[in-house]
Every structure is written in C-alpha cells, then in structure tokens.
N, C-alpha and C positions, 0 to 999 in steps of 0.2 A: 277337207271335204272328202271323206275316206267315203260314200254311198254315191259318188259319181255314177249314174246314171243308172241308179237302183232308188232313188232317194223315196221313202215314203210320202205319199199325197204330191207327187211329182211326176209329172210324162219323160220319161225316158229324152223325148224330143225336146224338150223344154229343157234338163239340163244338160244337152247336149250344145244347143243352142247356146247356151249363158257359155259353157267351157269356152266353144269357139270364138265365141263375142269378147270374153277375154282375152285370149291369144291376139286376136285381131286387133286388141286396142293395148297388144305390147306387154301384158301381164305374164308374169312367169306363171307356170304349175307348178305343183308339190311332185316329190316323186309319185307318191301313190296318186294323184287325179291324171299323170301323165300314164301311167299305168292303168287306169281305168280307160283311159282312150283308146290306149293300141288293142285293150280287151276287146272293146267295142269294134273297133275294126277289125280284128282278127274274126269275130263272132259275127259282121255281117252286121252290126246293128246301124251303122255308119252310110250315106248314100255316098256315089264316088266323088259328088259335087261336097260333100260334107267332108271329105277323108283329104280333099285338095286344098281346101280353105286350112284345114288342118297341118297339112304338110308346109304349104305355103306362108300360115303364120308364124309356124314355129320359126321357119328359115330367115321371116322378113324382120326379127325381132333378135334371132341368135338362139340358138338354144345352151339352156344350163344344164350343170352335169344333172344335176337331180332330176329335169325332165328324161338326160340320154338316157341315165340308168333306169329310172325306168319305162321308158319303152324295153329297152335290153332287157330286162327282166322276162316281162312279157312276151319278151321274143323267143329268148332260149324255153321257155316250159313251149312253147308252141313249134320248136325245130324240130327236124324229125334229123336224126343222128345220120351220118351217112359212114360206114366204115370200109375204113379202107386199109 
C-alpha cells in the first residue's frame, strides 16, 4: 500500500483509520506503510490520540524489523545533525 495516506478517492482520515485498525487487530505493516506513518506524524497529520493508538499498537503486537526500519528511515531524513 505504497499511497498511505495520499490514496486517490480517499480521506487522508479514512486510511488513516484502516492503518491503525490494523495495528490494533495485530497486523504487521510493510516497511514503506510503516514509513508512511511516522511521515504522517512527523508532518502533523496525526492527532495525539491517533499517534498513541499507534505507538501503543505497534508495542501491544511486537514490532518487526521492516516496520523498525522504516520508521528509522523516516527518522534520520527528518534529524537535524548535531556536531560535535
């Protein structure tokens, strides 16, 4: 599902909703829908009630590598570097 929450003829909220309804009922993601999520949350699109179900399903279920990496992905383009 590479159009996570860009999907044409689809509310942003609606497959937002479906993402999380899966997590919740214990389904893995792919890397890239696990990447489309943390997109979402990094961008704001996510309420905090929505970003907690998230956090919380991934944890109540185990998360796999393929969801870690990518969050991770997602993560690192959005760090800001610190040098030292």
């Amino acid at each position: 599902m590479g159009c996570l929450f860009t999907c044409r003829g689809k509310e942003p909220s609606d497959v937002i909703e479906a993402t999380l309804g899966r997590l919740a009922a214990g389904e893995n993601l792919s890397q890239q829908e696990m990447a489309a999520s943390i997109e979402a949350v990094m961008a704001g699109q996510l309420s905090d009630g929505q970003i907690g179900i998230l956090l919380t399903a991934l944890r109540a279920k185990g998360e796999t590598a393929a969801e870690i990496a990518g969050a991770a992905s997602v993560l690192r383009r959005h760090m800001t570097p610190i040098r030292t």
